[in-house]
C-alpha positions, 0 to 999 in steps of 0.5 A: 459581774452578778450576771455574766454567767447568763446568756448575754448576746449583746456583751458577745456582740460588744465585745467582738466589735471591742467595746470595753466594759471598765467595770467588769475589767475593775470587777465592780459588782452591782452592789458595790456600784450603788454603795459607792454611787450613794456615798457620792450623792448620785441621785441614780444610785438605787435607781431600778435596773434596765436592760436594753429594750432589745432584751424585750424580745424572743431570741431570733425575733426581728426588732423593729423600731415600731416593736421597740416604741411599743414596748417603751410606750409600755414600759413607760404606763407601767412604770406611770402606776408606780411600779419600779422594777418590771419587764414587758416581754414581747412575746410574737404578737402578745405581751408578758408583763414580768413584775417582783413576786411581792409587786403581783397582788398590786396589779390587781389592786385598784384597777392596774390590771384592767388599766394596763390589759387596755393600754397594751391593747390599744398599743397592739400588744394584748396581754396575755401574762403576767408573771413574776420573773426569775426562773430561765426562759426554757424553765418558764415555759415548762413550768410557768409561775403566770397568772394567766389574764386573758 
């Protein structure tokens, strides 16, 4: 419900194949999902939102499994230095690490950027940002909130 305003070509896809989503039918907003998912003492109940991995990739972009691997052997190093809630974008041949404003300063604390520049590297993904998200793709674009690491 909180972001069905937003481009979403996975729903567009499901739904034309008729795959129901019972909660937006309920209209059960995310909120509402982890108050009742703790009331219930489900252990995922503030568990970090994950897009699917396609979500990692350029519109039109083909997916591969090798792109997918890589971009989940990222996802899974960034998340083994403690951080929750992020994003590796593939980006053609580069990668674009998206972490909350109040997470940046923490990535260039205590060697994680330097860690991280060389695990994507040696994944085939050089880094080449790292950003805090938020703003549409097109807005990104024209006016980046990057910190720019070569």
């Amino acid at each position: 419900m909180d972001d069905l305003g937003d481009h979403r070509p996975g729903m567009e896809a499901a739904k034309a194949a008729g795959v129901r989503a019972p909660l937006i039918e309920a209209e059960v907003w995310k909120e509402e999902i982890r108050t009742l998912s703790r009331e219930l003492g489900l252990p995922t109940w503030d568990k970090p939102s994950f897009a699917c991995l396609s979500s990692r990739f350029q519109y039109g972009e083909a997916i591969t499994p090798e792109k997918l691997r890589r971009i989940d052997a990222a996802e899974a190093f960034v998340r083994s230095l403690g951080f929750r809630q992020f994003r590796v974008r593939h980006h053609d041949r580069l990668a674009r690490l998206e972490l909350p404003p109040e997470e940046m300063a923490r990535l260039f604390e205590e060697g994680r950027h330097e860690a991280v520049v060389k695990r994507f590297q040696g994944a085939g993904l050089p880094l080449r940002h790292a950003r805090s998200p938020g703003l549409p793709e097109r807005q990104r674009e024209r006016d980046p909130e990057w910190i720019a690491k070569k």
